[in-house]
C-alpha positions as CSV (number, residue, x, y, z in Angstrom):
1,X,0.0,0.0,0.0
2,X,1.1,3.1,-0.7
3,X,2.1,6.4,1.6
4,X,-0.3,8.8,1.3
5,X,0.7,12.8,2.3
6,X,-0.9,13.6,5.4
7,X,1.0,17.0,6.0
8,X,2.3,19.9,3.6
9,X,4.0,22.7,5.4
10,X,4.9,25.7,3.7
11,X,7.3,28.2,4.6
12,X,6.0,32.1,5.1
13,X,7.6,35.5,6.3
14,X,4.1,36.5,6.5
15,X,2.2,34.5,8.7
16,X,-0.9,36.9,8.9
17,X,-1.0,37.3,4.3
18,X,-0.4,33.9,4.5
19,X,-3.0,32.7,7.3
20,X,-5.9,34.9,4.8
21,X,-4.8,33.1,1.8
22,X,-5.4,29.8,3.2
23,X,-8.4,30.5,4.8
24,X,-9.7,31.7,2.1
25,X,-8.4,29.0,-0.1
26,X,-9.2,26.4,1.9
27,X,-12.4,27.5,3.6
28,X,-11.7,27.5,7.0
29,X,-9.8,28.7,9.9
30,X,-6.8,27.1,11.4
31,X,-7.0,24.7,14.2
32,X,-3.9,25.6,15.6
33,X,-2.5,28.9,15.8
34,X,0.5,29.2,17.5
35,X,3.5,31.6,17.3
36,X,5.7,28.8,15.6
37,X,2.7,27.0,13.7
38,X,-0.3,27.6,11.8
39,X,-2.3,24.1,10.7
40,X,-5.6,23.3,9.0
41,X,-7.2,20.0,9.2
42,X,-8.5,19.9,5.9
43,X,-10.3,16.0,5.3
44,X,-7.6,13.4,6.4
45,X,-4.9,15.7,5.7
46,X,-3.2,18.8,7.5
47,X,-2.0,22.0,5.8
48,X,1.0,24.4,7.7
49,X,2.7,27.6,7.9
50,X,6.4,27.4,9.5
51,X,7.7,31.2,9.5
52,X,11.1,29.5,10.2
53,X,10.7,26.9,7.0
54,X,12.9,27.1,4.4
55,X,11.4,25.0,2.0
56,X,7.7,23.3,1.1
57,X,7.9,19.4,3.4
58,X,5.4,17.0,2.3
59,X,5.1,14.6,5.4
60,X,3.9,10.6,5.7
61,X,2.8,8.7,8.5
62,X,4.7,6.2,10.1
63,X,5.0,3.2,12.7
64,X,8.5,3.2,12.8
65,X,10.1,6.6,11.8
66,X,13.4,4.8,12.4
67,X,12.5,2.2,10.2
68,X,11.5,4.5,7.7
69,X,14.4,7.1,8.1
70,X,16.7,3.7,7.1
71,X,14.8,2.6,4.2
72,X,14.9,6.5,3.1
73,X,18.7,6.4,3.7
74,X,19.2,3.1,1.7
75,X,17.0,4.3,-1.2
76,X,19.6,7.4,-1.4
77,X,18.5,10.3,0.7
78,X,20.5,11.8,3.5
79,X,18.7,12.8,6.8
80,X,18.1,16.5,7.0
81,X,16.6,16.1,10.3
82,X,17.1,13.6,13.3
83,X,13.8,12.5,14.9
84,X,12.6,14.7,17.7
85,X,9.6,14.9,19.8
86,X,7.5,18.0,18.7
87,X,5.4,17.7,22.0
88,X,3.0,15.2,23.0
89,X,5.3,12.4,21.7
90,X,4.4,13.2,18.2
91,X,7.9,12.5,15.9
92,X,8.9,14.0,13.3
93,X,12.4,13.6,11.0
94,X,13.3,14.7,7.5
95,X,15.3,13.4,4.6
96,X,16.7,15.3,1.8
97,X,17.3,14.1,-1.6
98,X,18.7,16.5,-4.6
99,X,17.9,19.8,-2.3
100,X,14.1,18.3,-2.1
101,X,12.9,17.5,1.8
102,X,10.2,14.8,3.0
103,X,9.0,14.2,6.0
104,X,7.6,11.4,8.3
105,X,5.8,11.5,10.7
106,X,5.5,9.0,13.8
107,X,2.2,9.5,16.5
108,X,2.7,9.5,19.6
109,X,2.4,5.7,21.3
């Protein structure tokens, strides 16, 4: 079975342009908005703002983000980020392959 993209975060310097684009793109309001995060649950998948991204991460889910981060590592990509808690035990890590970041994602257990 294939991944499917759960998250896309997109970098901004302009949180509040950004945050009116995207509710008026997407139709709603965010469900978190926080000083270093902006998301929208949009159906079974989450849109973000990151004023400190550099670059659009799409994210999967995962059991096993170390698992994953290997098989990512063996297929060719280097890992950008290690895995770290982003509260409440949620995971995240990110690999980079030709300047081009992905991200998983592991819930919290």
């Amino acid at each position: 079975m294939a991944n499917s993209i759960k998250l896309i975060v997109y970098p901004t310097k302009d949180v509040a342009a950004t945050k009116r684009l995207l509710n008026t793109f997407l139709g709603t309001e965010p469900y978190v908005d926080g000083e270093w995060y902006v998301g929208y649950k949009v159906g079974d998948m989450e849109v973000g703002i990151d004023p400190n991204g550099k670059a659009v991460i799409a994210y999967t889910d995962t059991d096993d983000i170390q698992a994953s981060l290997k098989s990512l590592t063996d297929a060719g990509a280097t890992v950008a980020m290690e895995p770290k808690d982003v509260g409440g035990g949620l995971m995240v890590a990110q690999v980079e392959l030709d300047g081009n970041i992905l991200g998983l994602r592991q819930p919290a257990k």
